[in-house]
ChimeraX commands (.cxc) that place a marker at each C-alpha (Angstrom):
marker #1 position -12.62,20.82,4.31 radius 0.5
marker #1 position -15.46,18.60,4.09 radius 0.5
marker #1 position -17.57,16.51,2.38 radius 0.5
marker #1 position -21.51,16.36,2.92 radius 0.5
marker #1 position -21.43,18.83,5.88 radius 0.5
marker #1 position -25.03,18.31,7.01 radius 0.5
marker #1 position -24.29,14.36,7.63 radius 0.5
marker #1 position -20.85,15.58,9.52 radius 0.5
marker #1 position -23.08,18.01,11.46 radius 0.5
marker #1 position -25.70,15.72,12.31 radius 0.5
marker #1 position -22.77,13.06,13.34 radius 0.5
marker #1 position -21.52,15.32,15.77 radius 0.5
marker #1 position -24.68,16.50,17.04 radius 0.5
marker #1 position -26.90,14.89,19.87 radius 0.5
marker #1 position -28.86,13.72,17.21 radius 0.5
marker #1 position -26.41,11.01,15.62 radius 0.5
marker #1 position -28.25,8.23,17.35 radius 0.5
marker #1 position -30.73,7.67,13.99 radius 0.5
marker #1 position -27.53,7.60,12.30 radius 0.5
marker #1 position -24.40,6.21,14.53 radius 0.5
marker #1 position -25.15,2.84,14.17 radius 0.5
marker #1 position -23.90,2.04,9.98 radius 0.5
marker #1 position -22.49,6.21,9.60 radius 0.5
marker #1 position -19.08,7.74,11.08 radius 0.5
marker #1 position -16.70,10.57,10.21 radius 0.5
marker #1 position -13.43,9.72,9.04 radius 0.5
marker #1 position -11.16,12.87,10.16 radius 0.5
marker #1 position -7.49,12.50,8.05 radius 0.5
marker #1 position -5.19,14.27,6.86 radius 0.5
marker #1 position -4.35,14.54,2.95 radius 0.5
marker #1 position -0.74,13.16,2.19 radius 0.5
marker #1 position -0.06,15.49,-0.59 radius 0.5
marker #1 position -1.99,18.54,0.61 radius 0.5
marker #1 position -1.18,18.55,4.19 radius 0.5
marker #1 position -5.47,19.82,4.27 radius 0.5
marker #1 position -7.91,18.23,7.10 radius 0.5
marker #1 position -10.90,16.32,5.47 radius 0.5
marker #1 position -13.92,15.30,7.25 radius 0.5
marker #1 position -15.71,12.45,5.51 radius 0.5
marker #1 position -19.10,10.90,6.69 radius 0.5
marker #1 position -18.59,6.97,5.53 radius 0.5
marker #1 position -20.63,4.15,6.46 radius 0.5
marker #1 position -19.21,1.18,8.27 radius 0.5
marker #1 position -19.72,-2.19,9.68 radius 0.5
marker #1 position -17.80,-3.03,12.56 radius 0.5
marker #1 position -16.51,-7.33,12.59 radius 0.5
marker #1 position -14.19,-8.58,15.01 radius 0.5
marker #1 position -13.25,-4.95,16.44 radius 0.5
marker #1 position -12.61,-3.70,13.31 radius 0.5
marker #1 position -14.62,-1.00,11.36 radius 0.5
marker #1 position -15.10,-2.42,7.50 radius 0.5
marker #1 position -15.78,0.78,4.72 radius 0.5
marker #1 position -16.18,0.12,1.39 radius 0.5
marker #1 position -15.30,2.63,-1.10 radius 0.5
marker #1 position -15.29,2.81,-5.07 radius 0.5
marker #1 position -12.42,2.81,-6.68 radius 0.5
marker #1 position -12.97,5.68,-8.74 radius 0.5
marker #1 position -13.03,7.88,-5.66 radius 0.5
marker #1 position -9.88,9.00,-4.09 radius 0.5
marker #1 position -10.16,9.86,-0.83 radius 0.5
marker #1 position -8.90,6.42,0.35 radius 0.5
marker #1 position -6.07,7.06,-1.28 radius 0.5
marker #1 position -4.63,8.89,1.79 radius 0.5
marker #1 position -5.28,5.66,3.80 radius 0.5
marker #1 position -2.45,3.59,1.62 radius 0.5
marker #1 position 0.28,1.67,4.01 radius 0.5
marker #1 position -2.10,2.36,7.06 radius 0.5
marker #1 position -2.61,6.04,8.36 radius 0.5
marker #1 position -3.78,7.47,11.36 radius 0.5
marker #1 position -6.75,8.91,11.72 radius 0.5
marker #1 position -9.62,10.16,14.26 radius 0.5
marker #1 position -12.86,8.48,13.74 radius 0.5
marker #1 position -16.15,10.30,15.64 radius 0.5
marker #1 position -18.17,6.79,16.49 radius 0.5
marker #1 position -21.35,6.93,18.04 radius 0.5
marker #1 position -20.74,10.18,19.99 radius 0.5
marker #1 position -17.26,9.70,20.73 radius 0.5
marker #1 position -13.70,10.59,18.99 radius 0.5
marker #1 position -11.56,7.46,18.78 radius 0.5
marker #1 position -7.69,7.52,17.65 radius 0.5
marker #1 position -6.78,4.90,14.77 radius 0.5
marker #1 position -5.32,3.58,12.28 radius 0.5
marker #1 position -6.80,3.04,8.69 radius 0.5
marker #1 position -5.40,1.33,6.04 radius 0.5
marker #1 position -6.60,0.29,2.53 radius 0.5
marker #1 position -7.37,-3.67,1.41 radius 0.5
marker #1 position -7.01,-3.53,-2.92 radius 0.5
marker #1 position -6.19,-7.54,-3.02 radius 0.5
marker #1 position -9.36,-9.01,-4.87 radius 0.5
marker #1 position -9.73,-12.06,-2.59 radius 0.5
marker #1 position -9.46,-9.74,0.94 radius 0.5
marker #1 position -12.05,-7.21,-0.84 radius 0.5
marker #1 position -14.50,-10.36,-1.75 radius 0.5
marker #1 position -13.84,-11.50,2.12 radius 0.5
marker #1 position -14.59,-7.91,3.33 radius 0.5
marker #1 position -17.73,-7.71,1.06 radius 0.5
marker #1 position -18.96,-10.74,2.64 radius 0.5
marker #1 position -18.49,-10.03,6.30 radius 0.5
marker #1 position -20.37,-6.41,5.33 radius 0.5
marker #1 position -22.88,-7.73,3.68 radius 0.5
marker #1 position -23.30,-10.36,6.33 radius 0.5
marker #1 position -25.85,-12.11,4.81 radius 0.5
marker #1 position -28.73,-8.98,4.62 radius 0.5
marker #1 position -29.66,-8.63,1.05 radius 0.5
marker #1 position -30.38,-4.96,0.93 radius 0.5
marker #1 position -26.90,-4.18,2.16 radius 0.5
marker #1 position -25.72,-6.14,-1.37 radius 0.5
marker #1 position -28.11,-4.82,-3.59 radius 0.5
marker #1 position -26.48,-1.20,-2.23 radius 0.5
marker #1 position -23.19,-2.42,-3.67 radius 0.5
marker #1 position -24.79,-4.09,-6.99 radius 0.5
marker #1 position -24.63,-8.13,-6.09 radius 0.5
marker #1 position -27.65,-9.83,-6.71 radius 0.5
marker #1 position -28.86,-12.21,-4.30 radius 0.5
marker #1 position -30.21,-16.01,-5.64 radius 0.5
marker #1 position -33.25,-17.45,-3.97 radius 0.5
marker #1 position -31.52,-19.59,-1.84 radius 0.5
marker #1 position -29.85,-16.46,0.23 radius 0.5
marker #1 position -26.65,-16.89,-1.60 radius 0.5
marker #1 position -24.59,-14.15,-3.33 radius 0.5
marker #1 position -24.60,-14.09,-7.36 radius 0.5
marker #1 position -21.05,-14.54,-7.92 radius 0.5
marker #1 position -20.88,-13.18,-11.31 radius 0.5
marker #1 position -22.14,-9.83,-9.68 radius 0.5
marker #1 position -19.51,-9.93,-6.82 radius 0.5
marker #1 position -16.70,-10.32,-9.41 radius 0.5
marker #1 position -17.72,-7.57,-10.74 radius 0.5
marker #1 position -18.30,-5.69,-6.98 radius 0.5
marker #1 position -14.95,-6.88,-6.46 radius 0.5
marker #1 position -13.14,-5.29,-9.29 radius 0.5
marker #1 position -14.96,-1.49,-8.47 radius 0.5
marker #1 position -14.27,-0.80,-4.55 radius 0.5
marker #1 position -11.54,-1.21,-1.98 radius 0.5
marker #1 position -12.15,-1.38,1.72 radius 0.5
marker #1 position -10.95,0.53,4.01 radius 0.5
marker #1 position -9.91,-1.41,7.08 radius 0.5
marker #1 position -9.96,0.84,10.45 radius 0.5
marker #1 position -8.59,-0.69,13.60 radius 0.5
marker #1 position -9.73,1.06,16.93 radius 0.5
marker #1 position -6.62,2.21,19.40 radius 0.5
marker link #1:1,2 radius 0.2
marker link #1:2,3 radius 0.2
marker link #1:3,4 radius 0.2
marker link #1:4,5 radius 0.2
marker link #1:5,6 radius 0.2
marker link #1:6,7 radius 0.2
marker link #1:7,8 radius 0.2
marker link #1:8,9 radius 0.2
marker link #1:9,10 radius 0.2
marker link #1:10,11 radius 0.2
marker link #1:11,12 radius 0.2
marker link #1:12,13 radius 0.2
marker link #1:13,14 radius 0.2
marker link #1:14,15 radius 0.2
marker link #1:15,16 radius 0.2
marker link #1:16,17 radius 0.2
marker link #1:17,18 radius 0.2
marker link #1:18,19 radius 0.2
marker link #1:19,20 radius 0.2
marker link #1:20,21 radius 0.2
marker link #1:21,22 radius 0.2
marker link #1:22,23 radius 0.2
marker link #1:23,24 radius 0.2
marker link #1:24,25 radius 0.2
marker link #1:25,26 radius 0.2
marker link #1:26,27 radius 0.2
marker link #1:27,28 radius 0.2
marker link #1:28,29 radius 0.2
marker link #1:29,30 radius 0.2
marker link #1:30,31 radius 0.2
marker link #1:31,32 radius 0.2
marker link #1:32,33 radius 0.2
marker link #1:33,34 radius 0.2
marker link #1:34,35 radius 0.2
marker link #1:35,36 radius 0.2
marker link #1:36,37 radius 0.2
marker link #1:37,38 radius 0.2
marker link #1:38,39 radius 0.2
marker link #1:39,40 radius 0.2
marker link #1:40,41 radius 0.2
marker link #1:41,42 radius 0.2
marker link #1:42,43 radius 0.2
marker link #1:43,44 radius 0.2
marker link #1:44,45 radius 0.2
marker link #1:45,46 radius 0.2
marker link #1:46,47 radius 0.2
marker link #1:47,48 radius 0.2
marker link #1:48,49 radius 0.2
marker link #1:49,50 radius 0.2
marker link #1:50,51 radius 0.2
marker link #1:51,52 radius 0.2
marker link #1:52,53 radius 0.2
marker link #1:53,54 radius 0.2
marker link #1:54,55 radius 0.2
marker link #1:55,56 radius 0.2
marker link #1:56,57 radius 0.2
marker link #1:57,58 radius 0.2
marker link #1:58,59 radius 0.2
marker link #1:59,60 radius 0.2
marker link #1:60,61 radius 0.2
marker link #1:61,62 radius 0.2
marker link #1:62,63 radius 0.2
marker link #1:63,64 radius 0.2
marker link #1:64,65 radius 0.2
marker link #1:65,66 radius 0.2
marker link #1:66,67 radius 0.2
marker link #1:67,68 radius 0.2
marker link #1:68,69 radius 0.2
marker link #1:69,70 radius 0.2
marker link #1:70,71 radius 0.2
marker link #1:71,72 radius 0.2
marker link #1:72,73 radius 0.2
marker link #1:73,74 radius 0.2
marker link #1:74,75 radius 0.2
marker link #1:75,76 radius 0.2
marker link #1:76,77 radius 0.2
marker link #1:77,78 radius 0.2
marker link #1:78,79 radius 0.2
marker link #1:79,80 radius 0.2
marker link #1:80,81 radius 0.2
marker link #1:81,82 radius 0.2
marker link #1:82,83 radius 0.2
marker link #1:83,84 radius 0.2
marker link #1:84,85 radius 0.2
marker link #1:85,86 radius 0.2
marker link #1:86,87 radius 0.2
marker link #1:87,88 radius 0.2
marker link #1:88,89 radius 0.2
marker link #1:89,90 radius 0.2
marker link #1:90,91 radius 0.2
marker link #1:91,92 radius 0.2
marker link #1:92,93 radius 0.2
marker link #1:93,94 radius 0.2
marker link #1:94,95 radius 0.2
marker link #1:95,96 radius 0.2
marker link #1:96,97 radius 0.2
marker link #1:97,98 radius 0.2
marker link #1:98,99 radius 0.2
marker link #1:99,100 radius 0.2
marker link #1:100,101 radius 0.2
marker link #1:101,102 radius 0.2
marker link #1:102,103 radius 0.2
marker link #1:103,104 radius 0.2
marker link #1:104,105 radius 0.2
marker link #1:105,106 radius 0.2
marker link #1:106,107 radius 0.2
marker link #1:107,108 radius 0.2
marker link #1:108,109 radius 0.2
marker link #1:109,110 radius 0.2
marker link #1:110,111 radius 0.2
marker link #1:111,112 radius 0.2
marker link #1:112,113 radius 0.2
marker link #1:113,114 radius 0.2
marker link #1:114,115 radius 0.2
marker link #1:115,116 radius 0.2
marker link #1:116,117 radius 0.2
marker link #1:117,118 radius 0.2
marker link #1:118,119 radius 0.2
marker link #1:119,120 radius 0.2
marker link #1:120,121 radius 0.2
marker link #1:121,122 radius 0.2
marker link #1:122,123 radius 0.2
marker link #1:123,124 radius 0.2
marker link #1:124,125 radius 0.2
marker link #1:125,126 radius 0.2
marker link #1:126,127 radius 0.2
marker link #1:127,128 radius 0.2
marker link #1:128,129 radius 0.2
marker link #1:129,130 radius 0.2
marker link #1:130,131 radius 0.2
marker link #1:131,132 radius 0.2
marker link #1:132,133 radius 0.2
marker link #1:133,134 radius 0.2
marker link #1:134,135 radius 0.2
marker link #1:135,136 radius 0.2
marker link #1:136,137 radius 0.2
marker link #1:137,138 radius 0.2
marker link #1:138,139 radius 0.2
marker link #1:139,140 radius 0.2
view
């Protein structure tokens, strides 16, 4: 199964270089189901480490509770690893930041305002916070 299968196409396809840079597919299996999923997510690798945010509300990254492993197709290339989810308010703030990493478009995508003087609103990434998880994928 998958989700958005024109962006999984177009990941796979000679043509991800417009996208390969902030898009991958996640490839997992569901714990319950036992189905393959496919899932185009965007990501932003720090330290070695790919950072996804997700809403809470969704439950795909579910799957990725207690760490999982997965397949991630990066920039051309399939890469085993391991995924695992980060719900604790002060990690998800952390992981906001280093995403965000100080480009103001990327936090208006997830709803924090920006002040004049580059900083983040913080009422704004409370509230950020509180709606997503990340999803923490470490490269094998």
């Amino acid at each position: 199964m998958s989700y958005n299968p024109i962006m999984v196409w177009l990941l796979y396809s000679p043509l991800h270089g417009m996208l390969s840079k902030f898009m991958m597919v996640l490839n997992y299996t569901g714990r319950k189901s036992g189905k393959h999923y496919q899932l185009p997510v965007g990501y932003k690798k720090t330290d070695g480490t790919l950072l996804t945010i997700s809403l809470k509300k969704r439950t795909w990254w579910r799957n990725m509770r207690g760490g999982t492993s997965v397949t991630v197709h990066l920039q051309g290339r399939d890469i085993n690893a391991i995924a695992e989810v980060v719900e604790d308010d002060n990690q998800v703030e952390q992981g906001l930041r280093d995403f965000i990493g100080g480009n103001p478009r990327d936090a208006r995508m997830f709803g924090i305002k920006v002040e004049t003087d580059g900083s983040l609103n913080l009422e704004s990434l409370k509230r950020a916070v509180k709606e997503r998880v990340i999803v923490r994928t470490i490269l094998q």
